[in-house]
VEXPA-797275 format. One record per residue (C-alpha): residue number from 1; x, y, z. Coordinates in nm, 2 decimals. Each point is the difference from the previous one (the first is absolute). Example, Ala and Ser with C-alpha at 12.3 -4.5 7.8 and 13.67 -1.06 7.14 Angstrom:
# VEXPA-797275
SITE num     c1     c2     c3
SITE   1   1.23  -0.45   0.78
SITE   2   0.14   0.34  -0.07
***
This chain:
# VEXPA-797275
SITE num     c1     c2     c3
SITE   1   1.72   1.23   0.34
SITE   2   0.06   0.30  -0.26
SITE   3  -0.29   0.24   0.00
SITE   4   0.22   0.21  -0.27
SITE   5  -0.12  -0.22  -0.29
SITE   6  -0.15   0.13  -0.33
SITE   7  -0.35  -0.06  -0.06
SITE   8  -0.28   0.07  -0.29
SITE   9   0.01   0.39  -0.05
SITE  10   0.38   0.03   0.03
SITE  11   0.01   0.14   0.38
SITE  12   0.14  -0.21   0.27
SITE  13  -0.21  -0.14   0.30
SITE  14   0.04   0.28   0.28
SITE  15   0.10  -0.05   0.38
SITE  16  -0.29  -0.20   0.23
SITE  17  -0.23   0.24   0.09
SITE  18  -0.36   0.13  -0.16
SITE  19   0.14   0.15  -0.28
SITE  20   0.13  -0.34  -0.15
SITE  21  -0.27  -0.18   0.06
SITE  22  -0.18   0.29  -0.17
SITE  23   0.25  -0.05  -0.33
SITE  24  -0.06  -0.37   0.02
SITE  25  -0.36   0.01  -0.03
SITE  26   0.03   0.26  -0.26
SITE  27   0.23  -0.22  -0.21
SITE  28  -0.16  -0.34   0.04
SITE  29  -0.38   0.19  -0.10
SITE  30   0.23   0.07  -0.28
SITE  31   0.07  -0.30  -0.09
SITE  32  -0.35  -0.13   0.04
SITE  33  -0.10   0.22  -0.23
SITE  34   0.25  -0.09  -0.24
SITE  35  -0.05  -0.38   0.02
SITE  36  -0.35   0.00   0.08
SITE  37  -0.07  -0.21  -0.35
SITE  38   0.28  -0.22   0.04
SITE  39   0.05  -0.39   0.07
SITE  40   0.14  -0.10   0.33
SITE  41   0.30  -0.05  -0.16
SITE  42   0.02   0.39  -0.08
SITE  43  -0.04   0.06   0.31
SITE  44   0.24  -0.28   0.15
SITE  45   0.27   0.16  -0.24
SITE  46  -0.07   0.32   0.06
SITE  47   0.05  -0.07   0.41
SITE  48   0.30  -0.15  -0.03
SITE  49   0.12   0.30  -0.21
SITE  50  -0.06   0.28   0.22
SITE  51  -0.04  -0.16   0.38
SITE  52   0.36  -0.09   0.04
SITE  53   0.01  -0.24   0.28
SITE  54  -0.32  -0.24  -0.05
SITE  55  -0.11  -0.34   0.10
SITE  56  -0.28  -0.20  -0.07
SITE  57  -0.23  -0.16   0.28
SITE  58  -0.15  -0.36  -0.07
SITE  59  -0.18  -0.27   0.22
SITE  60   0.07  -0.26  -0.29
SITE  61  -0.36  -0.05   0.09
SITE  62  -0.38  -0.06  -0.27
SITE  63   0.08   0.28  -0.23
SITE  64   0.39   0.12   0.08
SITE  65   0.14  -0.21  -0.35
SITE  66  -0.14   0.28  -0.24
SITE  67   0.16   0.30   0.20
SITE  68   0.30  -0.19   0.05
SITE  69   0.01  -0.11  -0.38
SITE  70  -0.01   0.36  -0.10
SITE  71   0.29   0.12   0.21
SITE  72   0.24  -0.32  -0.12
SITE  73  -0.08   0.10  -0.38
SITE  74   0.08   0.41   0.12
SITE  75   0.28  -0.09   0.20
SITE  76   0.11  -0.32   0.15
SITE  77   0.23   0.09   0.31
SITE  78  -0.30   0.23   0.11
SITE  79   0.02  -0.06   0.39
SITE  80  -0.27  -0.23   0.09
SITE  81  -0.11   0.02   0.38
SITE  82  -0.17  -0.29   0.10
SITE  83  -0.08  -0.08   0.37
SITE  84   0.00  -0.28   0.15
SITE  85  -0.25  -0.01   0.28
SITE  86   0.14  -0.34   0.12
SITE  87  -0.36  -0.12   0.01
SITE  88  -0.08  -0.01  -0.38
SITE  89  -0.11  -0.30  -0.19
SITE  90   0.31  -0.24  -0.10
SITE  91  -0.13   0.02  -0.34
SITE  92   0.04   0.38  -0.06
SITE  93   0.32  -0.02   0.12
SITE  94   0.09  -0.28  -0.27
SITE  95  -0.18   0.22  -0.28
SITE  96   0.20   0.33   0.17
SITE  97   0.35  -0.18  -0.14
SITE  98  -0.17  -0.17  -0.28
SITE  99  -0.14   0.35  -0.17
SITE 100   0.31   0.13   0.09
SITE 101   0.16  -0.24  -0.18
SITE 102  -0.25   0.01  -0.33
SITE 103   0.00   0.36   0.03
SITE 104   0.37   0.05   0.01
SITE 105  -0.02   0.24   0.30
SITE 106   0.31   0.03   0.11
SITE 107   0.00   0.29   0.31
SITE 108  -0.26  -0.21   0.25
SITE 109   0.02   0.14   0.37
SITE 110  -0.16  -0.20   0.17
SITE 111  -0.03   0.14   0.37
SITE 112  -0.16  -0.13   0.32
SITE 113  -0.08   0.14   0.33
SITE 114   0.28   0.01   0.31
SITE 115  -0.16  -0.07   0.29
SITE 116  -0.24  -0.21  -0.09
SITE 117   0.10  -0.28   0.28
SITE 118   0.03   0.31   0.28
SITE 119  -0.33   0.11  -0.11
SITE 120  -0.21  -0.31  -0.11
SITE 121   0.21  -0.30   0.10
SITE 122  -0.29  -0.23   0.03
SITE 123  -0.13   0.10  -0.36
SITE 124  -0.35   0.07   0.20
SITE 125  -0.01   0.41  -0.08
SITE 126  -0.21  -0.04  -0.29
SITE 127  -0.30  -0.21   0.23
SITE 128  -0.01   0.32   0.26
SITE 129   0.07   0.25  -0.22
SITE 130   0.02  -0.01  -0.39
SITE 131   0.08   0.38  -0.11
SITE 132   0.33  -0.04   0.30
SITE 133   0.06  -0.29  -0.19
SITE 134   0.03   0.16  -0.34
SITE 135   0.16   0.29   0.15
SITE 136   0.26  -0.23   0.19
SITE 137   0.06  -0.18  -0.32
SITE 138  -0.09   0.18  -0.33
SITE 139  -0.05   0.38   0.06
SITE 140   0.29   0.13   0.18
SITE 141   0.28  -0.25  -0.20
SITE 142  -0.16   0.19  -0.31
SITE 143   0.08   0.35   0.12
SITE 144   0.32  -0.11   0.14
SITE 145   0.06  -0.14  -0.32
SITE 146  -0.13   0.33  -0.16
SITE 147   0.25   0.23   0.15
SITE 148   0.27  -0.08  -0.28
SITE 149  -0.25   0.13  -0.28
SITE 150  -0.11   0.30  -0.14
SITE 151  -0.32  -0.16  -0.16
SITE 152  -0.13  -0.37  -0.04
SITE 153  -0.24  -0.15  -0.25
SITE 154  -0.34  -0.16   0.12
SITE 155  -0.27  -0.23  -0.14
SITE 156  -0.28   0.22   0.11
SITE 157  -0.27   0.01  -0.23
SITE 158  -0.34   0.28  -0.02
SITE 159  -0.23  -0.30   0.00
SITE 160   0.13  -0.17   0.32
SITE 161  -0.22   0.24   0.27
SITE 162  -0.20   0.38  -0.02
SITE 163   0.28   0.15   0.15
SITE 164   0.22  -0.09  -0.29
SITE 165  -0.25   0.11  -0.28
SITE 166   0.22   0.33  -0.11
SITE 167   0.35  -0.16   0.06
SITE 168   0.23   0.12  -0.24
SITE 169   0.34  -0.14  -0.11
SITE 170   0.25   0.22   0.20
SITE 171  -0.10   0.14   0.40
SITE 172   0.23   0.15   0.22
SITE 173  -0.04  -0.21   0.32
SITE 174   0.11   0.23   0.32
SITE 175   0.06  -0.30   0.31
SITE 176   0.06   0.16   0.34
SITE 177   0.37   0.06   0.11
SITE 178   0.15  -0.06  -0.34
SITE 179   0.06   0.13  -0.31
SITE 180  -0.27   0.03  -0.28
SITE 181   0.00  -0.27  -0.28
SITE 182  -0.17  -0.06  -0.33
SITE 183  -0.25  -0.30   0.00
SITE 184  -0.01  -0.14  -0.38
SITE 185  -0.33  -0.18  -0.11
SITE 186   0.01  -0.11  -0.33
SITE 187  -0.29  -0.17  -0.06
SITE 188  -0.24   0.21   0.18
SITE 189  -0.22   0.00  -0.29
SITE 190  -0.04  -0.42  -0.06
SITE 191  -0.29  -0.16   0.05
SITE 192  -0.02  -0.36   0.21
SITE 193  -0.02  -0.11  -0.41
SITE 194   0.26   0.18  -0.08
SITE 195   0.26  -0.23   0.27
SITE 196  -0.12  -0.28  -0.12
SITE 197  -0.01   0.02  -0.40
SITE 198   0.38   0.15   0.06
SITE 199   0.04  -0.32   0.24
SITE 200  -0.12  -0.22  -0.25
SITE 201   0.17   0.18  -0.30
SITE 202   0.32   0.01   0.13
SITE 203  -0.09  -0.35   0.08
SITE 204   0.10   0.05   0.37
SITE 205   0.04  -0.24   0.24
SITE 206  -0.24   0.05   0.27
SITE 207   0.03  -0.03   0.39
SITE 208  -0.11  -0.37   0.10
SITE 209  -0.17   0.06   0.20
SITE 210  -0.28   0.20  -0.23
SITE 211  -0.12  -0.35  -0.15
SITE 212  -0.07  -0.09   0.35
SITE 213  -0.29   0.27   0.10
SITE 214   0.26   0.24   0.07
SITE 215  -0.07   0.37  -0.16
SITE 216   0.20   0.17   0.23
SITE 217   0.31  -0.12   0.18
SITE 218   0.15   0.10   0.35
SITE 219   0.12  -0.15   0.35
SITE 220  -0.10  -0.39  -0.02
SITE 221  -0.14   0.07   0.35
SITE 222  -0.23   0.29  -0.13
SITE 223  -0.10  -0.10  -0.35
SITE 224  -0.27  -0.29  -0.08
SITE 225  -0.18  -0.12  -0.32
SITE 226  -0.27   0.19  -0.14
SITE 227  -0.36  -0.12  -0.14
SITE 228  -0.12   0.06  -0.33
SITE 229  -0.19   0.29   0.01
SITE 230   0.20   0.13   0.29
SITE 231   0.19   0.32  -0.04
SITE 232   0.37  -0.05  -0.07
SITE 233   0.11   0.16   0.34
SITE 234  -0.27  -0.24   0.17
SITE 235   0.32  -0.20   0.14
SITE 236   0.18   0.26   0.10
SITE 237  -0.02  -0.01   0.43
SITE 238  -0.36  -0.22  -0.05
SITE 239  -0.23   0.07   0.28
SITE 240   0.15   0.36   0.12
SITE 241  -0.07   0.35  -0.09
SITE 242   0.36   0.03  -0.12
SITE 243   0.05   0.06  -0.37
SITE 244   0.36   0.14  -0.09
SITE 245   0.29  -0.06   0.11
SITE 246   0.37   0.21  -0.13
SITE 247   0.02   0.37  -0.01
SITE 248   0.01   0.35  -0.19
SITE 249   0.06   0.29   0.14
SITE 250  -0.25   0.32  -0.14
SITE 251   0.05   0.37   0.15
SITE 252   0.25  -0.18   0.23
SITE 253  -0.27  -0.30   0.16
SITE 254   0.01  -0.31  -0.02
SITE 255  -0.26  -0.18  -0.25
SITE 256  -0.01  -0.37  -0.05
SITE 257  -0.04  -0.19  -0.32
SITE 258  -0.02  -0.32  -0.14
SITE 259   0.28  -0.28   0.03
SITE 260   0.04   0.05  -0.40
SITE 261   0.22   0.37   0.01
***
């Protein structure tokens, strides 16, 4: 991809190497700076304008509609990269094509693993060994998928976890063995309220699945209802000390997050 593109201050993104990622993080605590009173569709706007080759991640799952709804009023053939694990409930695949279709997306890449039946061909990995599973399946299709882009928009939100409490819109993310990229997170400053007034608002349709018990939505094998009074991520791998599945990278490690980028 071009690494000779303008950006924010004028001066164009230098060679891989320290020094670039230096300028990046300069220019994107620029712009955090600059947008740090704006709405998430500032900042959605202002990502498309200056990251020239972006995409935006989505697991069409509880809370996706509002990020998604923001990038289809912004710009409607914003790539969408959606994966499909090939073990996801048949009802977020049906609300994957029917949002698309409500929302008007029109740029949905929909990407799946490619050796899936070499590597799991009995559909057993995620019973011996749930984070190969997401690997297999989710995590390395994503970077894959990633090597097109300079930057890709996220769901993340400063409420979700601690480690997420000082998350700011733009981050240069540096993965091993490839080039750096900006990681866009609009609505790092919502609230759990926040998602849902917007939801309701906007008067968004919801996954089906979130009538059900369902709070938070990924592999039907690894996801179950939760209990009133449970915590929303109570269904997410039930009985196991596993809690995340996906990934970041952060000073070139890998990090894992929610199902909801």
């Amino acid at each position: 991809m071009p690494r000779d593109t303008l950006v924010p201050n004028g001066q164009k993104i230098l060679p891989e190497g320290p020094d670039r990622i230096a300028q990046l993080t300069a220019q994107m605590e620029a712009l955090n700076d600059q947008l740090r009173h704006h709405s998430a569709t500032d900042v959605l706007r202002a990502a498309i304008k200056h990251v020239p080759n972006l995409a935006l991640v989505s697991s069409f799952g509880a809370e996706s509609v509002a990020l998604l709804h923001l990038a289809a009023m912004v710009k409607r053939d914003l790539p969408v990269i959606f994966i499909d694990t090939e073990m996801l409930f048949a009802e977020t695949l049906v609300y994957q094509h029917e949002l698309a279709e409500r929302l008007g997306l029109r740029n949905i890449q929909t990407i799946r693993a490619a050796d899936i039946a070499e590597k799991d061909p009995n559909g057993t990995l995620h019973l011996r060994d749930t984070d190969a599973c997401c690997t297999l399946r989710k995590t390395l299709p994503l970077q894959t998928a990633l090597e097109g882009f300079d930057g890709w928009v996220t769901g993340r939100k400063r409420f979700q976890s601690g480690t997420r409490a000082s998350l700011p819109f733009f981050e240069v993310e540096t993965p091993p063995d490839a080039p750096a990229r900006i990681k866009v997170n609009p609505m790092a400053h919502w609230q759990a309220s926040d998602v849902s007034d917007y939801i309701d608002e906007n008067r968004l349709p919801r996954h089906p699945l979130v009538a059900q018990g369902y709070p938070s939505i990924g592999c039907a094998p690894c996801t179950s209802k939760v209990k009133p009074g449970e915590d929303p991520r109570a269904g997410r791998w039930r009985n196991s000390e596993k809690e995340e599945c996906g990934i970041h990278f952060v000073d070139g490690k890998m990090v894992r997050i929610g199902a909801d980028t």
